[in-house]
N, C-alpha and C positions, 0 to 999 in steps of 0.2 A: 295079378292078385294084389300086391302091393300097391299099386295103383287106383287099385278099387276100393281096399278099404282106405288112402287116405280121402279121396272123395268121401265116404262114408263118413268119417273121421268130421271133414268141413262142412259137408250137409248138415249133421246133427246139432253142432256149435250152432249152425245158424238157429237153430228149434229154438236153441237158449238165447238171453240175450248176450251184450258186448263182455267180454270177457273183463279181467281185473286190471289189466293194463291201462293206465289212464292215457286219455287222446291228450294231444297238444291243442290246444285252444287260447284266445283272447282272452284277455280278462273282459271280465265285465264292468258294466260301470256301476259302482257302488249306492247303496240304499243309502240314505243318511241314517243314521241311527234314530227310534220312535216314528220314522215316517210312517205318514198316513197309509192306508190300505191303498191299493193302488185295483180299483172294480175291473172285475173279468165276467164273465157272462159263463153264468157254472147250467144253463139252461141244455149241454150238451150231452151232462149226465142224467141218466133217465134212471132213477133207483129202482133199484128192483127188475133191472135188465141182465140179458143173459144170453148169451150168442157162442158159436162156436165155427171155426174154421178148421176145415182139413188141408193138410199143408202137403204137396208131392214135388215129385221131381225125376223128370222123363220115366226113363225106363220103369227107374226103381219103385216106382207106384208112391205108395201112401209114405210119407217121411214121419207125420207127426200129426196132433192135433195142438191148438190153442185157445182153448174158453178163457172168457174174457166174463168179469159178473160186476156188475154195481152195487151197490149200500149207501142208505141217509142214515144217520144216528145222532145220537144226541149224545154230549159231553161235558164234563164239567166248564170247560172252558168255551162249550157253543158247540151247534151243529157243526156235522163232518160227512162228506160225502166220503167214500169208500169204493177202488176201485182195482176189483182181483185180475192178474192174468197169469194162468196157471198152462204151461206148456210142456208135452208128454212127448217122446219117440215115440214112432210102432214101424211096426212093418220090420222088412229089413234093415233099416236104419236104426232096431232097439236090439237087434239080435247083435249086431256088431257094436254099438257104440250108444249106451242108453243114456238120453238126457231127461231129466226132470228141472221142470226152474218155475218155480213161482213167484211173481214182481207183485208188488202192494203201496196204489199211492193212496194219500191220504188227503183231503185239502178242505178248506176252510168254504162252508156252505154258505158263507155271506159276503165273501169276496170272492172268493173262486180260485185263491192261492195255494199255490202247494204247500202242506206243512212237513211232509215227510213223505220221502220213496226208497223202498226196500225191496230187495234181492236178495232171494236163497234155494240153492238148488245142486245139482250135481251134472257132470257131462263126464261121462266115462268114470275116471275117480278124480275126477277133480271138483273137488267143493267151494260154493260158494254162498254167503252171510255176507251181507253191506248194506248198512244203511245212510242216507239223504237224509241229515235235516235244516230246516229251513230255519232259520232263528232270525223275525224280523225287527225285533226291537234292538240285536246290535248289525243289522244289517248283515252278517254272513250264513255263509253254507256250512255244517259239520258233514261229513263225510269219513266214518269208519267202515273200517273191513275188517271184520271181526277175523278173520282167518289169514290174512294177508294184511296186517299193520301197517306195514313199509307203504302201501297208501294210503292211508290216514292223509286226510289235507281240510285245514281250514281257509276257504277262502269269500269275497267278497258276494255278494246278492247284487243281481240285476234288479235295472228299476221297474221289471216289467216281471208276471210271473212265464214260469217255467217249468214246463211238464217233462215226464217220460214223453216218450215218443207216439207210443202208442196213445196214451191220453189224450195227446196233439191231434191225431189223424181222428180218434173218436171225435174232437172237437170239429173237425172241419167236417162232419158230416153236416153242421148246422149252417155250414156258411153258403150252403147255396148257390155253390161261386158255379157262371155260365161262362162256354167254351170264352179262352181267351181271359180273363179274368183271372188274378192271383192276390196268394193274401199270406203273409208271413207269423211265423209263432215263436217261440222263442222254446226249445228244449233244451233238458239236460239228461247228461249221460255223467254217475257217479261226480265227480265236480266239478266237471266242466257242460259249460253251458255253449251253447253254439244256435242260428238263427237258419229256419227251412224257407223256403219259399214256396207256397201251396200251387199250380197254376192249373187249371181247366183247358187240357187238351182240344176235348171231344165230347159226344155223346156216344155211347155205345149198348147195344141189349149183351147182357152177361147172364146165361145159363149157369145154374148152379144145381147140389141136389135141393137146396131148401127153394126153390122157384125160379122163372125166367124175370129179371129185372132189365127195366131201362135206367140204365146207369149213365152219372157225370164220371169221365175217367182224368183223375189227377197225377200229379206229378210231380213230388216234394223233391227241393233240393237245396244241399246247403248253402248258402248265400256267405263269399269269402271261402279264405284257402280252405279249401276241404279237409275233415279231421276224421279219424276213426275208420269207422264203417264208409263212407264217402271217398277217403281218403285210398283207401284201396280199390277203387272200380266198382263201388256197390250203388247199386240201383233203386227205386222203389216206385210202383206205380199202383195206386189204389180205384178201384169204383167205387163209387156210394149212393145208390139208388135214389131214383128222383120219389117225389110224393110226401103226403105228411110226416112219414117216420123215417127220414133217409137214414140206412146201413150200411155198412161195409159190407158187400157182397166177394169181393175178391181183392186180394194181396199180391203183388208179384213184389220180388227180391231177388235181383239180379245181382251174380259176384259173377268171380272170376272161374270158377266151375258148372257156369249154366244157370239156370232161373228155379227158382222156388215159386208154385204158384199154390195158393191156399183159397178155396173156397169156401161161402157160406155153407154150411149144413143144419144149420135149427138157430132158432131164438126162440129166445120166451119172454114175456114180461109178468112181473107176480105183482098184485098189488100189494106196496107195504104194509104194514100191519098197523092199526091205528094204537097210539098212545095209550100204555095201561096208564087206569085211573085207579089211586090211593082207594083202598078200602072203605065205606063208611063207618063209624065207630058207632058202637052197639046203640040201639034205640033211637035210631038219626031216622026218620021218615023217607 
């Protein structure tokens, strides 16, 4: 029994993201201060998108789900893409050990840079509040943890941008990449920043309940001493369906307790709303 719930215990963490302990990582190489925008291609986020994955694990059936949603907005300082992923227990996995965690990035709609990523959510009773910000005009990261200070860290900005994780692999749905083929991104976790390497295994058809796809199957991995989540034997191998709207159909996440696999179950796409238009003042034609 003991045994079982701490499996339960590591299962569930995984639903949430990386916990508050910061990874050991590289520095990065520093922005200069006022540098230019440095162009990303933001053509990966599709506003007004909406997907959902169910996440299991052998026996125990259902672990969890993970909805993931897009937003374009407008701001005083310029458009901003808007990118939710909001991650629930169920099953046996919520009756023992319930996580809720919702991550929120934010990034600049004419570069494609991240301007802030935030985390808040609970696993078991351990809470968690932390925000990413990117501050390019002095070239650093801010990094608080509203609930855990002691990491608090200010450090340098890479000269390349740098996403959540999940952002990343959304991204690599665009790239197209054919078996053999690989292509790197630069991610960060709270404030360290660390470098994946995307590569194109295979082709494979991946059954799902939201339909059968023929899938490119990928294979991110960190590139240098492995940190974190890496660092302990953990895995990740993604599909992303061929044709004009390639998706994430399936997730696997291998640790050291066996494999997480999370399938497609729905998307949607909403058209966004067009621009309110100022009122006319009285007697305007």
């Amino acid at each position: 029994m003991r045994r079982c719930s701490l499996l339960l215990v590591l299962l569930a963490s995984l639903v949430a993201r990386a916990g508050d302990e910061p990874a050991t990582a590289s520095a990065p190489t520093p922005e200069p201060a006022g540098a230019p925008p440095v162009a990303a291609p933001v053509g990966f986020i599709r506003p007004g998108e909406s997907f959902e994955l169910r996440m299991s694990y052998g026996l125990l059936g259902t672990a969890g789900t993970t909805r993931i949603e897009t937003a374009a907005e407008d701001s005083a300082a310029g458009p901003r893409l808007r990118v939710r992923v909001a991650a629930q227990s169920s099953g046996i996995v919520d009756t023992f050990y319930t996580v809720v965690n919702n991550s929120e990035s934010v990034l600049d709609a004419t570069t494609g840079r991240p301007l802030t990523v935030s985390i808040k959510g609970k696993s078991g009773s351990r809470l968690t509040e932390k925000t990413t910000t990117f501050d390019y005009e002095k070239g650093q990261a801010v990094h608080v943890n509203t609930i855990r200070p002691r990491h608090n860290a200010i450090v340098a900005l890479p000269a390349e941008p740098a996403y959540d994780i999940m952002v990343a692999l959304m991204q690599a749905r665009d790239w197209h990449l054919r078996p053999g083929e690989s292509r790197r991104v630069l991610c960060v976790n709270d404030e360290d920043f660390f470098t994946i390497e995307v590569t194109a295994l295979r082709e494979e058809r991946v059954k799902t309940p939201a339909g059968t796809f023929d899938a490119v199957l990928l294979e991110p991995k960190q590139v240098g001493p492995p940190t974190g989540f890496f660092k302990k034997g953990g895995a990740i191998k993604v599909w992303i369906s061929k044709g004009d709207r390639p998706q994430i159909v399936r997730l696997d996440t291998k640790t050291k307790i066996g494999t997480i696999v999370a399938v497609l179950t729905k998307e949607e796409m909403t058209t966004p709303a067009p621009p309110q238009q100022p009122p006319s003042p009285p007697g305007a034609p």
